[in-house]
N, C-alpha and C positions, 0 to 999 in steps of 0.2 A: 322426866328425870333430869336430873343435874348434872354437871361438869365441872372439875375443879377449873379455873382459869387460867393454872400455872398451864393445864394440857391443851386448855384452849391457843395459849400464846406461843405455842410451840409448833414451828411449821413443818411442812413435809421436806423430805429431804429432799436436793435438785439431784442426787447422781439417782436416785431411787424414782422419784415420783413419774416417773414416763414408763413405768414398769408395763402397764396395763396395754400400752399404747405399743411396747413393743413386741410385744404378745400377742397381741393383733398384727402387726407388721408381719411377723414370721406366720402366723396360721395360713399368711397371702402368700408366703412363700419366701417370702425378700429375707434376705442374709442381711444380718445386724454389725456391723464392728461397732464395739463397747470400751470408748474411750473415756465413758461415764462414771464408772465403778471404777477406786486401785484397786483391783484385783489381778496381779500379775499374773501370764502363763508361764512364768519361769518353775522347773519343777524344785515341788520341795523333796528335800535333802532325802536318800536314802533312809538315814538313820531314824527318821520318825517313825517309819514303817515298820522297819525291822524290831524295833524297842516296842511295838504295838505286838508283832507276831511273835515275840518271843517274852513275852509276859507270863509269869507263871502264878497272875493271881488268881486264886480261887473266887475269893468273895468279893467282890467288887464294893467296897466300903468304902464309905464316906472320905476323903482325906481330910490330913488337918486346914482348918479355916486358914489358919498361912501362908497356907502353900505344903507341898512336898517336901522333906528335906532334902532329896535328890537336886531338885530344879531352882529351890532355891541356892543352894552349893553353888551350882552350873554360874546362876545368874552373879552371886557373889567373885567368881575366879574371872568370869568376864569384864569385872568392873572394875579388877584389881591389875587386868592388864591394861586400862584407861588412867588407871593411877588414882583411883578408887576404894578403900577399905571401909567395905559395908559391913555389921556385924550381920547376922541372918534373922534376925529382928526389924532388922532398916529394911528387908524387902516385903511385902504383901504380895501373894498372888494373888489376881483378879480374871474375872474371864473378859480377856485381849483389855488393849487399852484403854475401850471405851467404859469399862466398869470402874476402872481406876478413877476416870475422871468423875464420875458419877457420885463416886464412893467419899473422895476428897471434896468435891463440892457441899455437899452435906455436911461435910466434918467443917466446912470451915467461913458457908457465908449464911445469916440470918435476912429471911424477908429485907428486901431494900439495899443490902450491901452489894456493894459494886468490886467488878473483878476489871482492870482494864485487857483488852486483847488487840492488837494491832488486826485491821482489816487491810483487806480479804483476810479470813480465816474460815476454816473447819467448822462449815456449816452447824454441826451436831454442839459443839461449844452451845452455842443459843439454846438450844432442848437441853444440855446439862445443866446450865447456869439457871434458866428458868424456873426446872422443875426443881432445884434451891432455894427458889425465891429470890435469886439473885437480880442484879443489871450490870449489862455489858456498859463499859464506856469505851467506845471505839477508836482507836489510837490509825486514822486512817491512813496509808500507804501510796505511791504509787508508782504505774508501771516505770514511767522516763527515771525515778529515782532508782531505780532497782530495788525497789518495796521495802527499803533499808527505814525503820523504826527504834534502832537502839541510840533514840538523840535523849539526851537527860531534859532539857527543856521541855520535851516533848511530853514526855513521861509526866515530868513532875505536874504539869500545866493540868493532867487528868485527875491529880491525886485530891482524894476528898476524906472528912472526918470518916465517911462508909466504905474507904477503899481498903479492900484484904489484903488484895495478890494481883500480880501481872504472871498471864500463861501468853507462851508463846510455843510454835513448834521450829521445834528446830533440828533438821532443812524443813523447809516451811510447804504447808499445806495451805494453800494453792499455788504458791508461787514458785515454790522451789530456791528463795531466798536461802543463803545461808552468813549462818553470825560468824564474825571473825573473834579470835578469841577478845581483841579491846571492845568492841563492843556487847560480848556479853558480860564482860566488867562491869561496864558502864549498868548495865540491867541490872545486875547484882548489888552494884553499891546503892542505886539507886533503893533496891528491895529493902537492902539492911540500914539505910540511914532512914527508912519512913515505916519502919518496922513489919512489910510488908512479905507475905508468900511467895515467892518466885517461881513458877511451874515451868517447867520444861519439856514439853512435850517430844522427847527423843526416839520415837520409834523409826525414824528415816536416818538415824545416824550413819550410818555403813556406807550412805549414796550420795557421795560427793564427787562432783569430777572434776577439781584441779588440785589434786593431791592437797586437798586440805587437812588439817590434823582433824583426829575425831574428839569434840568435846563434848563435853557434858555439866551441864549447872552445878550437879553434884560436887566439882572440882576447888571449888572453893569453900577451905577449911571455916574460913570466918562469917559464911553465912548459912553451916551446918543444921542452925536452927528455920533457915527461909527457906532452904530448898526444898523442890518436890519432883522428883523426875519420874514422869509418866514412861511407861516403856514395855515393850511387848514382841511376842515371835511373828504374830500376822507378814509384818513385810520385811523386815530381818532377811530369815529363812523363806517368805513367800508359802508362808503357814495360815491363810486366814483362817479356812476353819476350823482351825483345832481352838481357838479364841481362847486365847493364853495371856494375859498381861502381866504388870507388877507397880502398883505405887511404892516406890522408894523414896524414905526419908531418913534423918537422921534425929529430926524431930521427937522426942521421946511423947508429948502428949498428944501430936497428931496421930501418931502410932496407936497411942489405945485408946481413941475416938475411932479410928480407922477398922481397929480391930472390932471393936463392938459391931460395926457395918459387916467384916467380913463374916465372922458366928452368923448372924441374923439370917445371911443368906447361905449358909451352912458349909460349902466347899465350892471351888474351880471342878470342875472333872474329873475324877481321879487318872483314869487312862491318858486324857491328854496331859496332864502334866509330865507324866512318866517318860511317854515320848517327848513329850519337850525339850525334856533335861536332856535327851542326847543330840538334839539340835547343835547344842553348845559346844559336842565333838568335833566338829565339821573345821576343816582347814584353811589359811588365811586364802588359798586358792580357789576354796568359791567365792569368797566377797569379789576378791579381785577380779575375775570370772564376770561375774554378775554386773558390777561396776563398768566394768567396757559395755556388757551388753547395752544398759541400760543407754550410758552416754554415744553408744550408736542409737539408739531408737531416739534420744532426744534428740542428736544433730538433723535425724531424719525428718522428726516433724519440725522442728525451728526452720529447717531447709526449706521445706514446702510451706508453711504457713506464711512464710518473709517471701513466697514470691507470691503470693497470690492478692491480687488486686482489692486497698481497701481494709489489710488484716492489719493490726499491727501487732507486736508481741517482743516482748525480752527473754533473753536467754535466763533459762533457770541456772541453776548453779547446782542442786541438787533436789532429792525426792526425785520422783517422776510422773512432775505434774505440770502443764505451764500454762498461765492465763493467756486470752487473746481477747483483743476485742473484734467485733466483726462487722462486717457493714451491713446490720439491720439495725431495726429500731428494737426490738423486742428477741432477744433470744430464746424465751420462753414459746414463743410463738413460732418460730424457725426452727425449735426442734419437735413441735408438734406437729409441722406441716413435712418436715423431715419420714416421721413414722407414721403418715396419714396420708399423704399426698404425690409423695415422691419415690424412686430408685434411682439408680445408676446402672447400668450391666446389674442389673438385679440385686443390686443391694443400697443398704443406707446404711448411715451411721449415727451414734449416741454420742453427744457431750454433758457435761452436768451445765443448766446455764445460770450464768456470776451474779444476778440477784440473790441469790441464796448464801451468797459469799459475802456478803454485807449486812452491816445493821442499819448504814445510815443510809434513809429514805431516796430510792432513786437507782441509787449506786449501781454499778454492773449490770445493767440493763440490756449492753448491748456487746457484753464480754461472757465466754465460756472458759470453764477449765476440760483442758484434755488430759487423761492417763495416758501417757504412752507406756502400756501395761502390754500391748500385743508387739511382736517379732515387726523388724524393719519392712518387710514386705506387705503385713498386712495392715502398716501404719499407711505406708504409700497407696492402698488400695482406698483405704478411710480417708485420705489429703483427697485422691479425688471424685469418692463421694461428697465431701463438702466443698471442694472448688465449683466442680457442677452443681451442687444445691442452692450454692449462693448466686451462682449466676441466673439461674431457674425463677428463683423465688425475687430475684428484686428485677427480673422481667418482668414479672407475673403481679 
């Protein structure tokens, strides 16, 4: 039998692919810290719950392919306090962000057309653009620069007769980069003077730690027709699975290209939208909340990572993810020998490792990204499982 080659050329995912391996680790007994997945332990929000247990629908029926108009509301008054006026047409719901992006690749690159995306990026990018028929042109980063990509030269130097759109996340995914508002200018004129899509991958908005303003692509009037802001509850609220997203545009024809996509695949969940929308109730006092936590668990592992012999790493700026490189040859290998070979006081740990963070051959080979998705304690517990793993394994 056969295979398309779009699924051929699409690899496994690195916070995923050790699944097997760790599943075996624990049957042995060993306790896992999972710095591999974002998957925060921060609890999500009362009001999901409660909007779940006090639901008084009968029939559990299909909702509309747009979304709710509960959750779209919610999302629209959200955006309006960003300085945003979405009509309720500008938002699609999607199940979580990864269908958004799914959903917009399709709608907008043919076999062979090129999307540029600054690396390291979002592994999965590669399996969405793929399975579009698309190519990545890699707009590559690095750590000593603070992964800072918004250079116009830079940009333009990748732009070709097949170039659609530049997607970028922002706070960035893996790095935890964040754009200042002149340089997402600079992205944006660059999108609207080569008539180009602009993606902005916003789902980490909320997690900045130096009182940064909160922006969004969406904020510029004059490139209404380039923007596309991917956006979702997953890390917001610390919702992953209720898998809620939304492509927003202003775009009136990507809209219903978009919509044909959404019909086809018939609705979001109906229940999880509902609790969704009252996600949106929640007070400027858990961001803020959340935000210290987080910027304690980062200072925690940048702390331990910068002393430990051989690492290097920069300070993210937000998201809650930070690249390192490590003194092996092969990360891939050092986290196999990790959940195969190794404990600490009876436990080991999960990184996702940085080949998969790259297109261009080679790259991150011998770089991980970490979540620091678990509490200060059990970060410090995870630092030294892998300070002792690495002294271990390049004894050995």
């Amino acid at each position: 039998m056969n295979y398309s080659m779009r699924v051929k050329n699409c690899c496994q995912s690195p916070m995923r692919k050790f699944h097997p391996d760790a599943e075996e680790a624990k049957r042995r007994g060993i306790k896992i810290y999972h710095l591999n997945i974002g998957q925060p332990d921060i609890i999500t929000p009362a009001p999901y719950f409660e909007a779940l247990q006090n639901s008084s629908v009968e029939t559990l029926a299909y909702a509309p392919s747009p979304g709710t108009p509960s959750l779209v509301q919610q999302m629209r008054r959200y955006y309006r306090n960003l300085g945003v006026d979405y009509a309720m047409d500008d938002i699609l719901i999607t199940a979580g962000g990864s269908e958004a992006l799914q959903i917009l690749m399709n709608c907008i690159l043919d076999p062979g057309d090129e999307i540029i995306i600054p690396e390291p990026f979002y592994p999965n990018y590669h399996s969405f653009v793929e399975m579009a028929g698309g190519v990545i042109r890699q707009l590559t980063t690095s750590m000593d620069q603070g992964y800072s990509y918004a250079d116009r030269e830079k940009l333009e130097r990748l732009i070709s007769d097949r170039t659609r759109a530049i997607l970028f996340t922002n706070p960035g995914n893996p790095t935890g980069a964040v754009l200042t508002e002149p340089e997402m200018r600079i992205i944006a004129d660059v999108a609207k003077e080569h008539g180009l899509f602009v993606i902005g991958d916003e789902v980490y908005r909320e997690f900045v730690y130096n009182d940064e303003q909160l922006l969004t692509i969406g904020m510029y009037e004059d490139i209404a027709d380039n923007a596309v802001v991917i956006d979702s509850v997953s890390k917001r609220f610390s919702a992953c699975g209720a898998r809620v997203g939304a492509l927003i545009t202003k775009n009136r024809i990507l809209k219903q290209h978009a919509l044909k996509l959404c019909q086809s695949r018939l609705s979001v969940a109906t229940q999880n939208q509902l609790a969704a929308a009252a996600l949106y109730d929640v007070k400027e006092r858990y961001f803020n909340d959340v935000r210290r936590e987080y910027k304690s668990r980062r200072d925690t592992i940048l702390r331990r990572l910068s002393a430990m012999d051989g690492v290097v790493c920069a300070e993210p700026k937000g998201a809650f993810y930070i690249m390192a490189k490590l003194p092996v040859d092969d990360t891939d290998a050092f986290q196999k020998w990790l959940l195969s070979s190794f404990s600490h006081d009876g436990a080991t740990m999960m990184f996702a490792p940085g080949a998969g963070f790259y297109k261009t051959p080679g790259k991150g080979r011998n770089e991980v990204r970490l979540a620091y998705v678990l509490c200060a304690e059990a970060i410090e517990k995870a630092m030294d499982v892998l300070q002792a793993g690495l002294f271990d394994y390049n004894q050995k």
